[in-house]
Structures are given as C-alpha cells and as structure tokens.
RODO-2510 file (C-alpha; in nm, 4 decimals, decimal comma):
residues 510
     n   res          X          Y          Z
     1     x     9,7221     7,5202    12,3010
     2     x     9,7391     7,4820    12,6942
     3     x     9,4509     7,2494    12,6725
     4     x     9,6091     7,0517    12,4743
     5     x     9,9763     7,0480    12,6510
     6     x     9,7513     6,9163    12,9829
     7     x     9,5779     6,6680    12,7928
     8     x     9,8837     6,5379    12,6951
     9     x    10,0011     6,5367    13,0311
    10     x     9,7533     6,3429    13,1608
    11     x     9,7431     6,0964    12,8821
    12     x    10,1298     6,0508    12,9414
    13     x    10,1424     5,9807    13,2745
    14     x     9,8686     5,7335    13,2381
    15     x    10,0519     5,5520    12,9743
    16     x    10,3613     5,5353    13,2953
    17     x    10,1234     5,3707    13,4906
    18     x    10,0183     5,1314    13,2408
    19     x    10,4362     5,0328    13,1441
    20     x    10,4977     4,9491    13,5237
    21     x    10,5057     4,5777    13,5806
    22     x    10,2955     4,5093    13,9193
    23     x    10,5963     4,2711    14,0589
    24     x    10,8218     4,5828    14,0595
    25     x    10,7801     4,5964    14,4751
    26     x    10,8605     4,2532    14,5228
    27     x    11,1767     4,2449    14,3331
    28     x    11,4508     4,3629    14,4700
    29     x    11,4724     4,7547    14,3678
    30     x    11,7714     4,8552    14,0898
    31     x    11,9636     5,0910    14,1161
    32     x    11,9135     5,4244    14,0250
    33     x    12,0832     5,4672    13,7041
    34     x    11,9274     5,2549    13,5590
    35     x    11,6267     5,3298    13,6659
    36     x    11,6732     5,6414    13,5475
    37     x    11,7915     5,5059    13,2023
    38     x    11,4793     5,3200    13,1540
    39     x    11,2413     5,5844    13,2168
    40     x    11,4309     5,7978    12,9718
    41     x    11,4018     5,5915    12,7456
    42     x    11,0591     5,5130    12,7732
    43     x    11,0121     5,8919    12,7617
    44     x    11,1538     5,9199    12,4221
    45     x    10,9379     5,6814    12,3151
    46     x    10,6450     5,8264    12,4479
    47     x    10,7556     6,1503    12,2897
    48     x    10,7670     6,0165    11,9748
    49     x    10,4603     5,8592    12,0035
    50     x    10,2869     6,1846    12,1511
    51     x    10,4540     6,3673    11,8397
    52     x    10,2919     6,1050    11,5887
    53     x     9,9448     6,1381    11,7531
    54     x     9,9956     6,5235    11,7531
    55     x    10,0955     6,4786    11,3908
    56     x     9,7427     6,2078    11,3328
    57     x     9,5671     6,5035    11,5237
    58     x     9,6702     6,7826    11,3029
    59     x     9,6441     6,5644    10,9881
    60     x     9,2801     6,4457    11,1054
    61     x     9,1830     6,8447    11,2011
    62     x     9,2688     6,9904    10,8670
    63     x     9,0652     6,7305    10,7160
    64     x     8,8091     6,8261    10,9163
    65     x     8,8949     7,1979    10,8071
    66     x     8,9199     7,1115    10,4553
    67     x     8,5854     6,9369    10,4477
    68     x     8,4364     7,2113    10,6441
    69     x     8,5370     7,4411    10,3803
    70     x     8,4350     7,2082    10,0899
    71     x     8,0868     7,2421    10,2191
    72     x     8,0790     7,5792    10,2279
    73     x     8,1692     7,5942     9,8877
    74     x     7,9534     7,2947     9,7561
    75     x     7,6753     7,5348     9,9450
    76     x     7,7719     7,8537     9,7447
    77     x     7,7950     7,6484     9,4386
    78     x     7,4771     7,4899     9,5053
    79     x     7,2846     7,8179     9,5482
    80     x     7,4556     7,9453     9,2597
    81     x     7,3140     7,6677     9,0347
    82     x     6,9800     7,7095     9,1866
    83     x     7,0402     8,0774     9,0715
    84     x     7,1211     7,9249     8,7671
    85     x     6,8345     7,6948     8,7349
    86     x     6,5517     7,9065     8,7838
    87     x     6,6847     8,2406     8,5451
    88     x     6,7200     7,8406     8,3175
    89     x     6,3199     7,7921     8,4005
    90     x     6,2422     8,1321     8,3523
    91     x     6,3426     8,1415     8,0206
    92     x     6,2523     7,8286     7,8834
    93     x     5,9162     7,9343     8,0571
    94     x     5,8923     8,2456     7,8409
    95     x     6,0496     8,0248     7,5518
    96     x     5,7640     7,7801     7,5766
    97     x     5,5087     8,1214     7,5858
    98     x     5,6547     8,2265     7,2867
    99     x     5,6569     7,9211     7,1012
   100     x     5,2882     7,8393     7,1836
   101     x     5,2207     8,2158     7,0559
   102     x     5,3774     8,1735     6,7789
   103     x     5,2328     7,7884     6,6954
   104     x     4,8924     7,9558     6,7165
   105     x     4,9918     8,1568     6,5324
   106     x     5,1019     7,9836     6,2604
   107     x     4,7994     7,7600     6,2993
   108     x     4,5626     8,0821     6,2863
   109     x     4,7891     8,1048     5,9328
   110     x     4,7302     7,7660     5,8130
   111     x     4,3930     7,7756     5,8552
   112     x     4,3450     8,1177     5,6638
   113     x     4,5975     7,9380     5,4140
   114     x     4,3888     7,5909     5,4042
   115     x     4,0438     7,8585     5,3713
   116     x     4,2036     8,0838     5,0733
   117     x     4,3669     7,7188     4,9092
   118     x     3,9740     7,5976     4,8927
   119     x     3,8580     7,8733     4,7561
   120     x     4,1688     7,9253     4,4996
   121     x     4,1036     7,5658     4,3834
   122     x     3,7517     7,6159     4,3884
   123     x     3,7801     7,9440     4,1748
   124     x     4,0412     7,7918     3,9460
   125     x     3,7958     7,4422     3,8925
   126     x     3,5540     7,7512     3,7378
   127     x     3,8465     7,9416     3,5573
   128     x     3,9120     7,5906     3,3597
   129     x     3,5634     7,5568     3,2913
   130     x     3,5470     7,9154     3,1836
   131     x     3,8500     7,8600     2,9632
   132     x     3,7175     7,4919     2,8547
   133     x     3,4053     7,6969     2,7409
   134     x     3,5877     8,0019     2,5748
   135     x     3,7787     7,7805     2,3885
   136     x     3,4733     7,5667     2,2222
   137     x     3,2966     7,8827     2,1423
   138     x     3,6638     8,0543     1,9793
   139     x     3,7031     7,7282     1,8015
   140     x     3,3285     7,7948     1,6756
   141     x     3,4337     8,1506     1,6056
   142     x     3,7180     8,0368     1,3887
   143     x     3,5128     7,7960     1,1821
   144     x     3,3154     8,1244     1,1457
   145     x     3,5373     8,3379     1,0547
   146     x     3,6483     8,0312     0,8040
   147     x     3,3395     8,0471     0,6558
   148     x     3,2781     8,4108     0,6355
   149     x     3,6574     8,4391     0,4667
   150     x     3,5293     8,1653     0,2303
   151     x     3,2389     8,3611     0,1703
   152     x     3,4508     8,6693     0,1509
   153     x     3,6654     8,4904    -0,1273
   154     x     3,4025     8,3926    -0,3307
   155     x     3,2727     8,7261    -0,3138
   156     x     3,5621     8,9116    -0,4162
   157     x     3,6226     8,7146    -0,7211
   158     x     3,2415     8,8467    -0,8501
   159     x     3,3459     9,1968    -0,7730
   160     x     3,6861     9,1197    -0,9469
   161     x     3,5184     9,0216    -1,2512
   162     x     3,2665     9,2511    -1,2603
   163     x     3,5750     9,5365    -1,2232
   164     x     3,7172     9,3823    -1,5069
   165     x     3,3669     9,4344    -1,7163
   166     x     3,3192     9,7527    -1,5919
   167     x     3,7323     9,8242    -1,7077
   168     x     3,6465     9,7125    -2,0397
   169     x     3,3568     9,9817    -2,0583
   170     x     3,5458    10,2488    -1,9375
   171     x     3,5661    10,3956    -2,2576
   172     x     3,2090    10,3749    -2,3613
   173     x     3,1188    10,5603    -2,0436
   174     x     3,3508    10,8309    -2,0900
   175     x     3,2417    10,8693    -2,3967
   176     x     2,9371    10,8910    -2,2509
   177     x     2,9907    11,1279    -1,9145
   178     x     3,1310    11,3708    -2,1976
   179     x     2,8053    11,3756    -2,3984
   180     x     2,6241    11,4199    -2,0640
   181     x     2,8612    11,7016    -2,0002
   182     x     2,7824    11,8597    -2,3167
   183     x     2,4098    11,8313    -2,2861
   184     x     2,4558    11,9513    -1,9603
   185     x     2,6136    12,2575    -2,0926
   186     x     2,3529    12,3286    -2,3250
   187     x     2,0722    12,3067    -2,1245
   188     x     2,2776    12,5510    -1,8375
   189     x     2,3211    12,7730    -2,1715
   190     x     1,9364    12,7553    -2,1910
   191     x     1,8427    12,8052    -1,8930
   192     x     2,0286    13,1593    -1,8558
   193     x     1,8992    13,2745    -2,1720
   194     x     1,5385    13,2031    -2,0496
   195     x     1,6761    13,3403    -1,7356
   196     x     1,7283    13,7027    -1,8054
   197     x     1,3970    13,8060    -1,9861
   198     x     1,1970    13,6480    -1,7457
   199     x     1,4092    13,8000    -1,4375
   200     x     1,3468    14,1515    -1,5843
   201     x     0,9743    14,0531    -1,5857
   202     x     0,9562    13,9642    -1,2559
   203     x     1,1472    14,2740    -1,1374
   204     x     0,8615    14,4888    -1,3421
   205     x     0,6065    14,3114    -1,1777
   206     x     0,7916    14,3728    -0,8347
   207     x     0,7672    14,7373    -0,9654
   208     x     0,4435    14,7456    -1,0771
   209     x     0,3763    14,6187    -0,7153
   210     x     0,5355    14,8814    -0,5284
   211     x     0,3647    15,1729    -0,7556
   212     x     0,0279    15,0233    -0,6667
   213     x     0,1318    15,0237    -0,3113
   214     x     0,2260    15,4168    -0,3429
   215     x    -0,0455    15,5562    -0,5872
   216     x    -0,3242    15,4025    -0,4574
   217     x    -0,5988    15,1310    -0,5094
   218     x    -0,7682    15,2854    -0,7616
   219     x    -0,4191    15,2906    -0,9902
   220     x    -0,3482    14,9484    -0,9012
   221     x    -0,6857    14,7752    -1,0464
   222     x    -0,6184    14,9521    -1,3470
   223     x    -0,2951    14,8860    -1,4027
   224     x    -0,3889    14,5513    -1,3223
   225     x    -0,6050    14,5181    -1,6254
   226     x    -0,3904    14,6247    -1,8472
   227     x    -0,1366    14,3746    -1,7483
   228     x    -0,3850    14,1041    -1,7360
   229     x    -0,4856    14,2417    -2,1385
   230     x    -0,1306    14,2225    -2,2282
   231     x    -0,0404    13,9026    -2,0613
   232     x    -0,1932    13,5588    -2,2103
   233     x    -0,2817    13,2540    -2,0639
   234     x    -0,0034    13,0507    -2,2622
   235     x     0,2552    13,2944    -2,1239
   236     x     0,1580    13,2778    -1,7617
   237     x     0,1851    12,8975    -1,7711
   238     x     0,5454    12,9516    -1,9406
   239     x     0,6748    13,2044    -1,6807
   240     x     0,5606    12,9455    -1,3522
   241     x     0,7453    12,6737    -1,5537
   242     x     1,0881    12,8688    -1,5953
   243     x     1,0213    13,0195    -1,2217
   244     x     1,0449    12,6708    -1,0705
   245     x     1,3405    12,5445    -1,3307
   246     x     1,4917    12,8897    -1,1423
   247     x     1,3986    12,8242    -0,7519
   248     x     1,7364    13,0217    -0,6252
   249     x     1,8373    13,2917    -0,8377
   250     x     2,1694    13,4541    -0,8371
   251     x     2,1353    13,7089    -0,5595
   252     x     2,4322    13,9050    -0,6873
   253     x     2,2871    13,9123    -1,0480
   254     x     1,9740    14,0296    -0,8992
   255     x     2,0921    14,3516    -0,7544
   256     x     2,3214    14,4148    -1,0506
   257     x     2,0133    14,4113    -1,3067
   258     x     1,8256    14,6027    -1,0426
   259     x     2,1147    14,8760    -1,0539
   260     x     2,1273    14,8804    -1,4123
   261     x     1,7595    14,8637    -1,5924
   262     x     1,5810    15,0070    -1,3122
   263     x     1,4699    15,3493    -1,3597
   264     x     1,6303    15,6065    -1,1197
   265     x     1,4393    15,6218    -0,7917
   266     x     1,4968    15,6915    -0,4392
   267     x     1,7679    15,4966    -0,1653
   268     x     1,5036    15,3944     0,0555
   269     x     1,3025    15,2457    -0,2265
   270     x     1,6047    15,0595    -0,4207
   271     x     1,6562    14,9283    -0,0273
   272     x     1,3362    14,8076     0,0221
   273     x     1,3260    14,6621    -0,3423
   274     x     1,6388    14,4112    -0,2811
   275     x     1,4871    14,3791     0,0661
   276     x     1,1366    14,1731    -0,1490
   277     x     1,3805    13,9803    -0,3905
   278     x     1,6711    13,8631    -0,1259
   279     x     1,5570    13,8212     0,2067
   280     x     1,3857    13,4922     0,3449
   281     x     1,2139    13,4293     0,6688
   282     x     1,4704    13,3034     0,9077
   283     x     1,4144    12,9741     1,1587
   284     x     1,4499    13,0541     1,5319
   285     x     1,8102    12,9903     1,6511
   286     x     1,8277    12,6879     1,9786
   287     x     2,1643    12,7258     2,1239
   288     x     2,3761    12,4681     2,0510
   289     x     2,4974    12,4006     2,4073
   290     x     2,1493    12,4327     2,5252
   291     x     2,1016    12,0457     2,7182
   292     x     1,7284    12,0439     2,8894
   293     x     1,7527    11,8924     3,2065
   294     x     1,6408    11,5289     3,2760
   295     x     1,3196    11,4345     3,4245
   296     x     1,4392    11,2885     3,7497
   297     x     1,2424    10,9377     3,9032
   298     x     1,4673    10,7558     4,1544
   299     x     1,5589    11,0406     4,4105
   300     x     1,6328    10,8700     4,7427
   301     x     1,9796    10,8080     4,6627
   302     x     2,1277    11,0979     4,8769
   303     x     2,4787    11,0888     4,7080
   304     x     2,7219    10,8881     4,5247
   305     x     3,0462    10,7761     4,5461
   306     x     3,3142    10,7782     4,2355
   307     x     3,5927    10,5044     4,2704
   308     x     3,8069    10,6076     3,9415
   309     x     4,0766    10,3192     3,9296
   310     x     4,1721    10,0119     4,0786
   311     x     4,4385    10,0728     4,3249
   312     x     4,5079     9,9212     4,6774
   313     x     4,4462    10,3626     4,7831
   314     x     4,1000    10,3595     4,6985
   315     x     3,8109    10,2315     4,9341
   316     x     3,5756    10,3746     5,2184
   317     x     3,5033    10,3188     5,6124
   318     x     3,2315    10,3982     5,8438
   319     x     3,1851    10,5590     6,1944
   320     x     2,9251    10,3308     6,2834
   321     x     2,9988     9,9625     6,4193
   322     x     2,7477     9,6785     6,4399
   323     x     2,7256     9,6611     6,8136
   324     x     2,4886     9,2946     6,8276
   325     x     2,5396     8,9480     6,6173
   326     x     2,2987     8,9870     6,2933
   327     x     2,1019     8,7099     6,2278
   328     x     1,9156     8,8438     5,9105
   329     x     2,0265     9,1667     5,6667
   330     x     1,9208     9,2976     5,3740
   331     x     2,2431     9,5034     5,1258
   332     x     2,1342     9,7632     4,8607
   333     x     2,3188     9,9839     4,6126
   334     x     2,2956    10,1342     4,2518
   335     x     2,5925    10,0613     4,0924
   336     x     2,7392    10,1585     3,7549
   337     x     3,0564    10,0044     3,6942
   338     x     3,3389    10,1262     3,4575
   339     x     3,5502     9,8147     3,4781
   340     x     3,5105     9,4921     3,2700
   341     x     3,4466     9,3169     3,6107
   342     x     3,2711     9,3544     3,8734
   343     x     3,5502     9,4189     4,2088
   344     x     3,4427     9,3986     4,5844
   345     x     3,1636     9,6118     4,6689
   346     x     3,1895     9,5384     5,0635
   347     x     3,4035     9,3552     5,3025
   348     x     3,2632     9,2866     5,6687
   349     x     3,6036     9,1650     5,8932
   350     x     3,6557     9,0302     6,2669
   351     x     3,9318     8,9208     6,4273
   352     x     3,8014     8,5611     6,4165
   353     x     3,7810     8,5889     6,0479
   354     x     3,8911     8,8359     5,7944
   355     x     3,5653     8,7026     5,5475
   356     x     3,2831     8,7478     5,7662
   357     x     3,0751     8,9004     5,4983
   358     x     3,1762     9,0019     5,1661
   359     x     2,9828     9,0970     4,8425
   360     x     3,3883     8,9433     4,6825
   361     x     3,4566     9,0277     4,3167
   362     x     3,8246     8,9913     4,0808
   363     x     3,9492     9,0991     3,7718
   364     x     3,9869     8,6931     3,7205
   365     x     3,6281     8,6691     3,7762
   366     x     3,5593     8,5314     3,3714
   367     x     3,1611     8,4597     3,4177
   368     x     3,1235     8,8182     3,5582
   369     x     3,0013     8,6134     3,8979
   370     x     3,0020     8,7680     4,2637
   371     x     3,0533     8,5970     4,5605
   372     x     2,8514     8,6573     4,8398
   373     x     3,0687     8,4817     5,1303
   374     x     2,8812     8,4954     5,5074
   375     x     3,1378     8,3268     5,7184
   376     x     3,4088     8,2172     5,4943
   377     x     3,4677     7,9572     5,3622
   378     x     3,0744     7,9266     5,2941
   379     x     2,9906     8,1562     4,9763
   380     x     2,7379     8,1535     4,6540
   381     x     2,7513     8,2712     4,3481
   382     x     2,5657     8,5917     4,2077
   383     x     2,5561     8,6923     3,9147
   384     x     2,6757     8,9740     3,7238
   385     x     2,6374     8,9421     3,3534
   386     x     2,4200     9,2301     3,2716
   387     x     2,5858     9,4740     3,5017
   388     x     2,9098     9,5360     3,2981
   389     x     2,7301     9,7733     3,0202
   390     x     2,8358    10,0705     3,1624
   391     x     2,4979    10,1919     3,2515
   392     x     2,2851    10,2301     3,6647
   393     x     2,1522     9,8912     3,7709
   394     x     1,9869     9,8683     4,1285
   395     x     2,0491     9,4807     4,3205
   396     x     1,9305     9,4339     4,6653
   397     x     2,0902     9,0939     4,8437
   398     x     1,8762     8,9721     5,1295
   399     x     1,9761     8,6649     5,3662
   400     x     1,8307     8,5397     5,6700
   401     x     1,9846     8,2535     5,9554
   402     x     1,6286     8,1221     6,0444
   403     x     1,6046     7,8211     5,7355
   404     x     1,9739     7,9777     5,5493
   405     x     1,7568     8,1456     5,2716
   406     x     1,8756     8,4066     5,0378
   407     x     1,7434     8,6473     4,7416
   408     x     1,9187     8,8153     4,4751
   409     x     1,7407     9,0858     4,3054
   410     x     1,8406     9,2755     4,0260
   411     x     1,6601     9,6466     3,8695
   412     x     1,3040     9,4662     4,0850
   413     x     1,3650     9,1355     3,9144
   414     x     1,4346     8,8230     4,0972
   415     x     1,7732     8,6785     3,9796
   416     x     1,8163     8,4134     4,2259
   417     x     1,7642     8,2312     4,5254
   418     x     1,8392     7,9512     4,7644
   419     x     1,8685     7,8122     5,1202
   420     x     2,0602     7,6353     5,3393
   421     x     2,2884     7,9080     5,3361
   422     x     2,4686     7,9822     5,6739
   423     x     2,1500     7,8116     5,9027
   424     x     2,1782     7,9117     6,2086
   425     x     2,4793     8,1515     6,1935
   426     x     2,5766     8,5117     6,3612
   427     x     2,7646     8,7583     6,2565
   428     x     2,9627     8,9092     6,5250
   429     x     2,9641     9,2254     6,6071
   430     x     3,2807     9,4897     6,6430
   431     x     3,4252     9,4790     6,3130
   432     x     3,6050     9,6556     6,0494
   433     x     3,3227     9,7715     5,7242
   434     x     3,5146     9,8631     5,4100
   435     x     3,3792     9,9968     5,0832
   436     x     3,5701     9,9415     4,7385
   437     x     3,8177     9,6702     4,8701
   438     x     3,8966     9,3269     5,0363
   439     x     4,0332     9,2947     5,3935
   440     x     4,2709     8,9845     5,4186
   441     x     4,3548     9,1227     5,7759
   442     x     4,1356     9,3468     5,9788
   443     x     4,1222     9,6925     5,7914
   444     x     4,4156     9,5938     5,5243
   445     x     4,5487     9,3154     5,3228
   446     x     4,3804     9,4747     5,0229
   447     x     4,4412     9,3600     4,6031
   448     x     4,4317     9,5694     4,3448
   449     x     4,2887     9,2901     4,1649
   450     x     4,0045     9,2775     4,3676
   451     x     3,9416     9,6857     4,3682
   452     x     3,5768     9,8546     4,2517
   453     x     3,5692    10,0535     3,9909
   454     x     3,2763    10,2574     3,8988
   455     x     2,9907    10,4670     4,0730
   456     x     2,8103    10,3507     4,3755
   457     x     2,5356    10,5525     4,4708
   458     x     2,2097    10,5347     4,7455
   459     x     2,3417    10,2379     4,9356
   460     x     2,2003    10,1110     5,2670
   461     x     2,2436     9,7992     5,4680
   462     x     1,9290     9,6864     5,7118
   463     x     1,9430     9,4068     5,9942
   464     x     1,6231     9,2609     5,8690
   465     x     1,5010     9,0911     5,5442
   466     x     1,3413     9,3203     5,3030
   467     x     0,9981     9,2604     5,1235
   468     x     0,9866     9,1980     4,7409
   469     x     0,7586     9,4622     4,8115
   470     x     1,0375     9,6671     4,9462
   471     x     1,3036     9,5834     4,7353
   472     x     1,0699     9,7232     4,4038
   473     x     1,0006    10,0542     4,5679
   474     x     1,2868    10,1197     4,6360
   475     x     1,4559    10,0340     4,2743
   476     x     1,1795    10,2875     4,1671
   477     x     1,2915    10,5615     4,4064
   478     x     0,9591    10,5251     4,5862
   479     x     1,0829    10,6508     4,9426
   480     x     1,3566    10,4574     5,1904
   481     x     1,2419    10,1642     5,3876
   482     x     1,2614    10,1792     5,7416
   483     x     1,5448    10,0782     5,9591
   484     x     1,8410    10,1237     5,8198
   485     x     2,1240    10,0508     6,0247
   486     x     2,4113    10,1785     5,7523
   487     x     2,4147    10,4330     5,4782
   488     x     2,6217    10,6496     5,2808
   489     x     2,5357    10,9436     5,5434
   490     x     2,7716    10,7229     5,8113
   491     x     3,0724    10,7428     5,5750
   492     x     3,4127    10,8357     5,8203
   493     x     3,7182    10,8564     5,5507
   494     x     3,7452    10,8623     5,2022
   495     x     4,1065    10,7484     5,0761
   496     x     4,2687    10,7519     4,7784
   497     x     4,0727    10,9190     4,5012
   498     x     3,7141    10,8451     4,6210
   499     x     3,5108    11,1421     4,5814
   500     x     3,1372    11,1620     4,7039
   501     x     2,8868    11,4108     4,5443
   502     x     2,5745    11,4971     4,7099
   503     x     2,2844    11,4446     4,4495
   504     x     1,8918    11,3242     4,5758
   505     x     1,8018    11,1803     4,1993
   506     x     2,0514    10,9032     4,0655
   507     x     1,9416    11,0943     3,7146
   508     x     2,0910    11,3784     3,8213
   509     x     2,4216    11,2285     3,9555
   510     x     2,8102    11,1455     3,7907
***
C-alpha cells in the first residue's frame, strides 16, 4: 500500500510540473492567495483524478483476479472432464469388447443355426418323400383291403347260405347223432360183456404164470399142454381181437375182480399180481427248467452295454482322448436294438464344431437311415433297414481322407460305399466322445429323440482303415485286430441307467 501512496506521489507532482505555463517567470508574479487558490484547486482535481485511476486500478486488478481465478477453475474443470473422458473411453472400450464377444458369438450361433437349418430341410425334403411314398403304398393297401373285404363279402354270403342248408338239416342230423348215440351204446354194452369173461381169462393165465414160476419147469410144460389141449385155434384168434378192442382196461375193475374170484393166497403175491396187470414202464423225467447252454462262436466282445430307454440321462464317456488329427478310422460294434429306430450310436465334439463325427440317428428317421456326418455339415446316408428285428447284427464303418472313400459293412457283407467323402480332412484332436447320445454343445445339448436304445456290445474304434479281411473275422469272433485306439475297456462314467455286463461270447450276453 506504501508503494503505491509513493507512486502516486511521484506521478502527482509530475502532473504539477506539466500544468505550469513556462511564461510564469516573466509575468509579473500574483499574489499569494491566489496562488494559493489555484493550486488548491488544481489539487482537487488531481485528487479526483488520482481517485478515478485508483478506482480504474482496482476495477482493472480484480479483473485480473477474477480471470486468474476463472482459470483455475476452467483447469479443475478441465481435468475433471479428462477424468471424465477416459472412465467414458474405458467403458465404451470394454463396451466395444463385449459387443464384439458377443457378435461372435452370435455369429458362432448363426452358423450352427444356418448348419442344423440345412440339415433340417435336408431331412424334412426325405421325410416328404418318405410320407409321399407311405402314402402311395397305404393308398395301395386300401385298394387291398377293398378287395380282400370284397372278397370277404362274397365269401360270407356262401357260408351264409350254406348255414342256412345246414339249418334246414338240423333235424335230420339229430336224428341222426341220436341213432349214433344209440349204436354207440350198444356196442359199449358189448364190449363189457365180452369184457369180463375174457378179463377173468387173462387173470388165470396171469395165474397159471406165476404157479409155473413157483413149482417149477417141469409143472409149467405140463400145464402148458393142457392149456394148449383145451384152448383152440379159433379161440386164440378171438381173445387177441377183444384184447386190442380193450388196450386200457379199467385199473380199478382189475383189482376188484382180482379181490373177488381169486383164490385166497398170500399179501406179497396179491402185491406182486396187481404189480404184472397195472404198472407200465415209465419215460425218464428232463426237468422242465433244464435250458442247455448255447454253443458260443463270436467271443471277443469283452462286455456289453444295456441302454434301456430313451432319455436325455442315458449315454457313456471315455478316459481316453484322441491326442493327434485322424486322417483314416475304422468304427465297430454289435448292436441289437430294442427301439423302432435306430438313435445315435456315437458323437465325436470340438469346440470348433459340435458334429465332428457322428454315427447320428432319430426317432423321425422313417427309412431306418443313419447318418454318418465327418465334419458337419458333410454326412451320408447308411442304412439301417435290417437292423430293427430285434436280433445281434455286427457293422463295421471304415473312412479314409486320402481319395474321401468310405465302406459300410453289415454281419461281413458289403452294404455300401463311396468317395469323395471329406478329401483331405482332419479330425482334431481334444474332444468330447459320447456313447448313446448327441452333443449339440461340447459334452451336452442332448435329445431324447435322438437317444439309443438297445444293447451295444464288443465295440472298438481304430485310426486306420480295416481290411475286408478284417472286418469278416472279426464279425465271426475270429480274434481282435490290432491297434485299437478305443474300446469298451476305456469306458469312464456310466449315467443314467446304462449298465455294462462283462461277457467274452456275444451268445452268452443280455
């Protein structure tokens, strides 16, 4: 503040020296008063004027204050929006991330969607031929059917009428089933009256025969000429006639006329006696649960697995991994299946795609067909016809990159074959291998549709082609071809209701 009393001291008296005229000396000099008058006046003046600058001064500094402290806040509020602008860039950063995650994922999506689209198109093109063909061959049914009811009609009008004859007869036969009756009774009253005399003659002779056996041989050849002097020819004859009219006699009467004709003789011999007449030689007894066990001929299946009902519970995984890309491998099974189609057998799935290699069956599945996909969307068709009969069949499916070729075998037969089937393709190694089920993500995403149901027993997977050679021995049980990578030994979990019995001959197995 003293500065600025001094600088306005010095700037006064300057502004004096400026107001004095230079012809003040020359003139003659005024008096003092108003001299003195002047200069105050000029004072005030300058006072006023000093006040007004001071005023300008003070104005101009808090300007210069104000803007001072408008920068410094321009400055915080600039930092703060910096602040502001980055947290603004780090989220749309992690914004954009997100999105892009999410865009491939939804493009990962789409293309599973455009893959499963093709092959729902491609699966219903065959469903309306399927149903196109079912429908011509019910429409040929019907006219069938027409026919056979035609037939049927015609049919039933000749049995009507021949009803109607036999309806009109009804008395005649009555009249005659009574006749028959009566001449049935007649000849039953004939045959007992034969019956008795010739019963106590054979119970004589049965005598006769057990005195000969107690008095001797010399007894019994006479006593057996007397009865051959007594008997005649003509009455031998008779007595063989009436015996075989009489095959079964009464056992009851038997032992009654025994009791009452027979002359009085020991227990033992009455015993034996009834013993001669009654008993027969008895057949050896089997046991009726007694089931011989079957001759066994294809025992390198190890054990089987039992998959009892389609449900999304029910499937199997493996320990062991593919740890290299396969460029050729050979799949087989016996397989029994208890379903009217045939289900997945085996689903092969990567994180690149959930179809790498599937052996792909559905209830839908009208033809009884099988795909065999290697790299969806690329698939054939196998077929299945003669597998739904409830009974083993052995198939072997063989494939190999080098010209795209593939075999199909079925119980040693050649079913089919192609090529230009995956040429040139790997499957990658790492991924998830499922028994019993379809993965539409990697170790889930299964159908109950598309479930196994049956028995699945000696299976085995090999990285190389098999032989026809091969593939027939082993349908005949003839040993295990070398090599392979996967069997039912590497099994890790069972879920659901899958059971697995240990049995070496597939005779011999559930």
């Amino acid at each position: 503040m003293g500065s600025s009393r001094l600088a306005a001291g010095i700037l006064l008296i300057l502004i004096i020296t400026l107001q004095v005229p230079p012809s003040l000396g020359q003139r003659s000099r005024p008096t003092s008063a108003e001299t003195r008058k002047r200069l105050h006046q000029r004072l005030q003046r300058l006072d006023e004027q000093f006040r007004r600058f001071q005023e300008m001064t003070l104005t101009h500094l808090r300007s210069i204050a104000e803007s001072s402290n408008l920068s410094t806040s321009i400055d915080t509020r600039f930092h703060m929006l910096t602040r502001q602008l980055e947290s603004i860039s780090r989220e749309l950063s992690s914004f954009r991330t997100e999105a892009e995650r999410d865009l491939q994922s939804l493009k990962s999506w789409s293309h599973k969607l455009r893959r499963k689209t093709k092959r729902l198109e491609l699966r219903l093109t065959r469903t309306e031929r399927v149903m196109k063909e079912i429908s011509r061959l019910a429409l040929n049914q019907l006219h069938k059917h027409k026919a056979a009811m035609v037939n049927l009609t015609q049919e039933l009008v000749t049995h009507r009428g021949r009803i109607n004859v036999v309806e009109a007869r009804q008395g005649e036969i009555k009249v005659l089933q009574e006749a028959f009756q009566k001449q049935i009774s007649k000849l039953d009253s004939q045959v007992r009256s034969i019956q008795r005399p010739l019963l106590g003659t054979y119970l004589v002779r049965s005598e006769n025969a057990l005195n000969r056996t107690v008095q001797g041989p010399a007894f019994t050849k006479r006593k057996e000429k007397t009865r051959l002097s007594k008997d005649s020819k003509d009455e031998r004859m008779k007595n063989r006639v009436l015996l075989r009219a009489t095959r079964q006699p009464d056992h009851m009467t038997v032992a009654t006329f025994m009791q009452t004709n027979m002359p009085p003789t020991s227990q033992s011999v009455q015993e034996e006696q009834t013993n001669t007449l009654l008993h027969l030689p008895q057949r050896h007894k089997i046991p009726q649960n007694y089931t011989p066990k079957k001759a066994a001929t294809i025992c390198n299946v190890n054990s089987v697995l039992f998959f009892p009902s389609a449900s999304t519970e029910n499937y199997v995984t493996f320990r062991t991994r593919f740890l290299t890309s396969i460029h050729e491998l050979s799949i087989c099974t016996w397989l029994r299946v208890d379903a009217e189609y045939m289900g997945t057998l085996l689903s092969y799935a990567t994180e690149a795609n959930d179809n790498t290699l599937v052996l792909y069956g559905r209830r839908s599945s009208l033809l009884g067909n099988m795909d065999f996909v290697i790299g969806d969307p690329a698939y054939r068709e196998l077929t299945t016809d003669h597998m739904l009969d409830g009974q083993w069949h052995h198939i072997c499916v063989v494939w190999s990159s080098i010209e795209g070729r593939f075999w199909h075998y079925m119980d040693r037969r050649l079913i089919s074959t192609g090529s230009r089937f995956q040429k040139g393709y790997e499957i990658p190694p790492g991924g998830s291998f499922i028994l019993g089920q379809e993965q539409d993500t990697l170790g889930g995403g299964f159908d109950q549709a598309e479930a196994f149901v049956g028995r699945l027993a000696g299976f085995a997977l090999w990285t190389r082609a098999l032989s026809p050679a091969e593939v027939s021995g082993l349908a005949s049980g003839r040993g295990m071809p070398r090599g392979a990578v996967l069997t039912l030994d590497d099994v890790n979990v069972l879920h659901g209701s899958v059971k697995q019995v240990i049995c070496e001959c597939l005779e011999h197995c559930i």
